[in-house]
N, C-alpha and C positions, 0 to 999 in steps of 0.2 A: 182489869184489876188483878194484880198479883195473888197468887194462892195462899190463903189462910191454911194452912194441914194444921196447927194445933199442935201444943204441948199434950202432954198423957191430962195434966190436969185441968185442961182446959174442956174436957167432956160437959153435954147441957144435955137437959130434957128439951125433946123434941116432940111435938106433937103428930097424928096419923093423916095430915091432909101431904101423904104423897103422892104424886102422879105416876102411873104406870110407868115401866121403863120401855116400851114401846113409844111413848108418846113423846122421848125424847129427840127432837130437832131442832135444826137451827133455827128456826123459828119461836122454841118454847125453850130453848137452853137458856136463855137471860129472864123468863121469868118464873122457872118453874121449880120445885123441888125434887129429891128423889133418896132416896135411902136406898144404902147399897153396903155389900160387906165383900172383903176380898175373900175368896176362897183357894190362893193358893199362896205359895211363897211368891213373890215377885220374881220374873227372872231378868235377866242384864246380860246386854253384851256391849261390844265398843266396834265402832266401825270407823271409816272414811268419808269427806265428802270434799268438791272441790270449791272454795272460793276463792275469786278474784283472781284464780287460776293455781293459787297453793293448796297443796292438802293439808285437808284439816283432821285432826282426831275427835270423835266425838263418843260418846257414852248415851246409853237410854235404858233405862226398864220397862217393862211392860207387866202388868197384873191383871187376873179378872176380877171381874166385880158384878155380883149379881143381886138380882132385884128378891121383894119377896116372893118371888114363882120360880122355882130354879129354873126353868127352863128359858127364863127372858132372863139373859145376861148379856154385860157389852166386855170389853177391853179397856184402861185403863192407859197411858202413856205418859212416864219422866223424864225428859231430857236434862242430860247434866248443861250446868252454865258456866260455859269457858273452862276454866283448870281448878272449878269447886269441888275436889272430890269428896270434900267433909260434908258439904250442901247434897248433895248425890246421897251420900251414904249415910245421911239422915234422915232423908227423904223415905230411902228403900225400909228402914228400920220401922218407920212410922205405919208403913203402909203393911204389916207384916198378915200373916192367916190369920181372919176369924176377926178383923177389926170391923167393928161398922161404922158407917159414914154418910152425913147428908151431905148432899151436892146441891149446891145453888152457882147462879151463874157461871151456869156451866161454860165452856171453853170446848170444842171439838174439832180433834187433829184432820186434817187436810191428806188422809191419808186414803189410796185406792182400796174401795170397795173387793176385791176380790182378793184381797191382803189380809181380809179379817174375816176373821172362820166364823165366827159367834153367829149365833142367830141372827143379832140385832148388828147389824154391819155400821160401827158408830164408832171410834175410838175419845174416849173423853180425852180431853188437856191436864193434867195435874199440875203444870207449871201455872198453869191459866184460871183455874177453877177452883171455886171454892169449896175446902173439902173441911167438916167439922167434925171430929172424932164423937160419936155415941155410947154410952155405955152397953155391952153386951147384951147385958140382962132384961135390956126394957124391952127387948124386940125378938123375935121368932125369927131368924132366918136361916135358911135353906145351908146345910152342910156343904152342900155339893153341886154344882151346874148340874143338866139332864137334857142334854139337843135332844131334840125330835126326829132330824134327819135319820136316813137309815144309810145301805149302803147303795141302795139303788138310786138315791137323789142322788149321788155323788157323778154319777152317770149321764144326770138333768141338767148337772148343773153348769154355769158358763164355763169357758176354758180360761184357766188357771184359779179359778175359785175353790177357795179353801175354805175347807165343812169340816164342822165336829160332826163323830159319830158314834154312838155304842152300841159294843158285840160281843161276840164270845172270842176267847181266846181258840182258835185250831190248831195253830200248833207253832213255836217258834223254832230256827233251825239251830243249830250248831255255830258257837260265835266265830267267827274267823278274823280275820286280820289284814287291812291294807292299805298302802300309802296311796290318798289319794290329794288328790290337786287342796284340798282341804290341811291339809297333813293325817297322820297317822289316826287310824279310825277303827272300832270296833264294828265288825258288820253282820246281820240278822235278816234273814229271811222269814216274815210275819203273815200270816195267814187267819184271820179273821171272819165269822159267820154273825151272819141275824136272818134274820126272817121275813123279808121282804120281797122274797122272790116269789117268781109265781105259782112253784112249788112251796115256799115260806123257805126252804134253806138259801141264803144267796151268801158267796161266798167273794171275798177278797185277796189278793197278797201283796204286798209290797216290803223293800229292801229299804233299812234303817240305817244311816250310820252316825253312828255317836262317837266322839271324843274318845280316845284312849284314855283311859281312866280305871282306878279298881270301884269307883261307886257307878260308870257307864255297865262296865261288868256284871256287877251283881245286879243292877235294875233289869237288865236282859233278861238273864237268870232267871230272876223272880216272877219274869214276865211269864214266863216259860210254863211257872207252876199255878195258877193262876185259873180259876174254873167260873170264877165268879165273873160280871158283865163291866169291860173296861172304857171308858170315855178316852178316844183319841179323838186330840186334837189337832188342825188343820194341815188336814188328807187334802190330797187335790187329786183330778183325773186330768192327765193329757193321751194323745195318740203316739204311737210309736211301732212303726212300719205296719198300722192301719188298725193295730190294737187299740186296745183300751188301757192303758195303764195308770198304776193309783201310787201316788208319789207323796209323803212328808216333807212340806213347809224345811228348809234345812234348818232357819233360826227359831221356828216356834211350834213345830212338832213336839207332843208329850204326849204321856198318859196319865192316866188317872183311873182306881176303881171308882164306880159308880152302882151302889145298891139302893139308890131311890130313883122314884120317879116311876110315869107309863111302859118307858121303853124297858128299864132293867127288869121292873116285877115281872112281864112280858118276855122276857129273853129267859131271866130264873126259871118261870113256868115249862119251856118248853126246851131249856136246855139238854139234857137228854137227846130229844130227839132231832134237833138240830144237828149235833158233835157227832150224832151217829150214822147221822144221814145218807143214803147210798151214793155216789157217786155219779151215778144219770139224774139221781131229782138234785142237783143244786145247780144254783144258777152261779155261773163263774164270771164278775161280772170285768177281771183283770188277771194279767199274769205277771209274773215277773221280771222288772224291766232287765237287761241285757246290763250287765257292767262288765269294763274291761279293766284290770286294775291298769295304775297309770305306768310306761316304762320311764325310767329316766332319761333326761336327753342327756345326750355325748358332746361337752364343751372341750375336751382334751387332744382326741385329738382328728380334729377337722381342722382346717384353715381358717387363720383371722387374720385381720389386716390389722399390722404394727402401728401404733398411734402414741401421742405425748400428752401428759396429761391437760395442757393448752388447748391443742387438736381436739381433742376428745370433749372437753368444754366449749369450746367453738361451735363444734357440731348440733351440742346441746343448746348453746344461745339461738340458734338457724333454726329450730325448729324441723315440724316435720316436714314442711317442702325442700329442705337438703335431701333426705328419702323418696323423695316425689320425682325423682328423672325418669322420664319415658324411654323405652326402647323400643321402636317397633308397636306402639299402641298398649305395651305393657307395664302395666307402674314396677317396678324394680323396688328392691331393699326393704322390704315389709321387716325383715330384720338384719341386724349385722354385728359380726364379732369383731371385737375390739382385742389387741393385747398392748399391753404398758410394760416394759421391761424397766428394770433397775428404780423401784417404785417403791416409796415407803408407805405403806396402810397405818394410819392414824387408831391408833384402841377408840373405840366409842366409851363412852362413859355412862354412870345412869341415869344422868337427866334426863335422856333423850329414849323415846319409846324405840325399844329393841324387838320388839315384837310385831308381827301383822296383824290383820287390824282384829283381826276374831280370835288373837292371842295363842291361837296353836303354834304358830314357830316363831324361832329368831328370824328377823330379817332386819339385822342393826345401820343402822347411816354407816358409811367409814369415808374419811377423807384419802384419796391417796395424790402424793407430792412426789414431784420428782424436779428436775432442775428447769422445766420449764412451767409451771405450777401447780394449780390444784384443783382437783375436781371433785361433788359429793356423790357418791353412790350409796345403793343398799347390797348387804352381803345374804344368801343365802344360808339356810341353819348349817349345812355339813359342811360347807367350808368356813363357816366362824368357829364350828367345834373344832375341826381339823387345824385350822389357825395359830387357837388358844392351845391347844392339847388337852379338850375337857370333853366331859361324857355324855353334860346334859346341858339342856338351855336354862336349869334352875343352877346349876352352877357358872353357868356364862356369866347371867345375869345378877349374880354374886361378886362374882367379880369384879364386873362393870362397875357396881356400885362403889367398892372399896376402891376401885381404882388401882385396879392389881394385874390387868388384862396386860399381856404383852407378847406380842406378834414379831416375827422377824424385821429383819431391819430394811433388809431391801427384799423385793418378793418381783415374780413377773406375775401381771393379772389379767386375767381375760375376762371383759364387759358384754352383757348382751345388750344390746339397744334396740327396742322393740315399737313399734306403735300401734298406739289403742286406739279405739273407736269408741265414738257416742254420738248420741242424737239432741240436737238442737231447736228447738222449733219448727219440727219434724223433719228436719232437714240432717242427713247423715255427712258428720263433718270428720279428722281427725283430729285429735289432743295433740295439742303442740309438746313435743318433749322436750323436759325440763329434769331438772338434776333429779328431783327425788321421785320421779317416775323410769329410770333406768336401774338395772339389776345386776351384780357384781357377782359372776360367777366364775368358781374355778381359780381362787387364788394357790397357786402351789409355788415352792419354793422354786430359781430360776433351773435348776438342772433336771427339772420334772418336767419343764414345758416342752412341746415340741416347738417344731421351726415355723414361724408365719410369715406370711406376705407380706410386699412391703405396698 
């Protein structure tokens, strides 16, 4: 059954035969009820995925939503449908802080257990589920989620499972700055206590990176100054050269204060002595995982093999067994540079998504023609800015739209054609490559290229 979310005016009295939200399963989600209220803003990103062998662009949000116990709460999940972004973004509106909602015939996503940090490891359907707006005022519920884990489950718990947990703030570092395979990132070293160890200090650290942004900034900041007990959400432990290290979720990592419940009144009491704790009584139960910022690779001047833009389409129609020649029991050409001389690059326009898929950079389609025809590729952000002669990708993609972009006329371009890997029915196979899975680097005018092979 499609989901009912309701107009604002469509609120009803509801009566108290709810069932816990523990007791939500696939077994009781068709006939049970449940009252729940979101307690954050919803948050949204856009991804990839592949069907029928195309990529596809898709859109989701995600919200909590909790029961009347803070401390039993699930996850919530919107997927947008096809190219609705008005359906989307009515959706997320409805769903905003502090609404409350009964659920019936429930709908629950198909999503891996160790993906979902919440206590109650369940994500609801909202596309699927019926959800009917409440008014505020009839019901008592909980401000704020309140996990029970500490930092020592995180230690128990399976590998790659993601746990909320709240603590004290110890200390965060100095923000710094770096390009990473992500794009551009603000980065923080976080260090975190509670009392769980077996002296009661047990102590955390792990490295955050958020978005370049002036609101990434100041949340750091803020964080920084912060005495009271914070709820982070879905911390994970992995190993790494035999350590223990405690890593954030990259898409669903946050924080949040948290001044109710067992664990905060609990941490308040004895904070003091926690923060002050000598250095032999804490238990350190991770360190700080090792990063290397990323260097850039060198597309200009190494060797590429001269190709047309026919050629170079051919290649792509063949798939990745054209890459697949043995030498000596060794597979060959995991990757290969391409250059096109005397080649016109096509302006992208704005219909077509100029971005990657989690929207940090440009990385626009371009067509390039030359007299034997045409092939599509995607461009990287520093050579679409160096291209156009523009500063940012909010003005690229201004331009785009107005249909103002205008790039040389003939350019020589060097292609990286790369192949990926994934797992099939646990069978490790590779991605055949196709035009919008190659990546278009290094367009510079032709008296900038160096000399390639023929």
């Amino acid at each position: 059954m499609a989901a009912d979310h309701g107009a604002d005016s469509a609120t009803e009295h509801v009566g108290d035969n709810f069932q816990p939200l523990s007791e939500l399963t696939l077994q009781s989600a068709a006939i049970g009820s449940w009252l729940l209220q979101a307690v954050e803003t919803p948050r949204h990103w856009q991804y990839t995925y592949l069907w029928n062998g195309k990529q596809c662009d898709a859109k989701r949000f995600e919200v909590t939503l909790v029961s009347q116990e803070s401390h039993a709460y699930c996850v919530a999940a919107f997927k947008r449908k096809g190219k609705d972004e008005k359906g989307f973004q009515d959706a997320m509106a409805r769903f905003h802080k502090n609404t409350v909602w009964t659920a019936i015939k429930v709908a629950l996503v198909k999503e891996k257990a160790c993906y979902i940090s919440s206590p109650l490891k369940i994500m609801i359907d909202l596309n699927s589920t019926t959800m009917t707006p409440v008014l505020q005022s009839m019901h008592v519920m909980p401000s704020e989620v309140t996990p029970l884990e500490t930092l020592h489950d995180i230690l128990k718990s399976p590998p790659q499972q993601r746990v909320d947990v709240t603590a004290l703030i110890g200390s965060v570092s100095e923000i710094r700055e770096h390009m990473t395979a992500k794009g551009n990132r603000y980065i923080a070293d976080i260090t975190i206590r509670d009392d769980s160890g077996p002296d009661k200090a047990c102590q955390a650290s792990f490295t955050v990176f958020l978005p370049k942004s002036d609101a990434s900034k100041a949340a750091l900041q803020k964080l920084g100054e912060h005495k009271t007990p914070m709820t982070f959400f879905a911390l994970q432990c992995a190993k790494q050269e035999g350590k223990a290290v405690v890593k954030p979720d990259y898409d669903r990592f946050r924080w949040a204060p948290c001044s109710t419940g067992a664990r905060a009144e609990k941490l308040m009491t004895n904070q003091q002595a926690l923060l002050a704790a000598p250095t032999e009584s804490i238990t350190v139960i991770s360190e700080i995982a090792s990063f290397e910022p990323m260097e850039p690779e060198e597309y200009l001047n190494v060797d590429a093999t001269h190709t047309t833009c026919d050629l170079l389409a051919a290649v792509l129609r063949s798939g990745v067994q054209l890459m697949d020649s043995k030498t000596g029991g060794a597979t060959e050409h995991e990757r290969a540079l391409f250059q096109i001389n005397h080649v016109r690059v096509i302006e992208p326009s704005g219909a077509k998504s100029l971005l990657t898929a989690d929207g940090a950079r440009l990385f626009p389609p371009i067509h390039l023609i030359d007299g034997t025809g045409a092939v599509e590729v995607r461009m990287r952000e520093k050579t679409a800015l160096e291209l156009s002669d523009l500063n940012t990708k909010e003005d690229f993609m201004t331009e785009a739209a107005d249909g103002a972009l205008n790039f040389a006329v003939l350019c020589s371009v060097r292609i990286l054609v790369k192949k990926t890997k994934f797992k099939t029915n646990l069978k490790k196979q590779f991605r055949p490559l196709s035009l919008r899975h190659t990546r278009s680097n290094g367009i510079r005018s032709m008296r900038q290229m160096p000399p390639c092979k023929s």
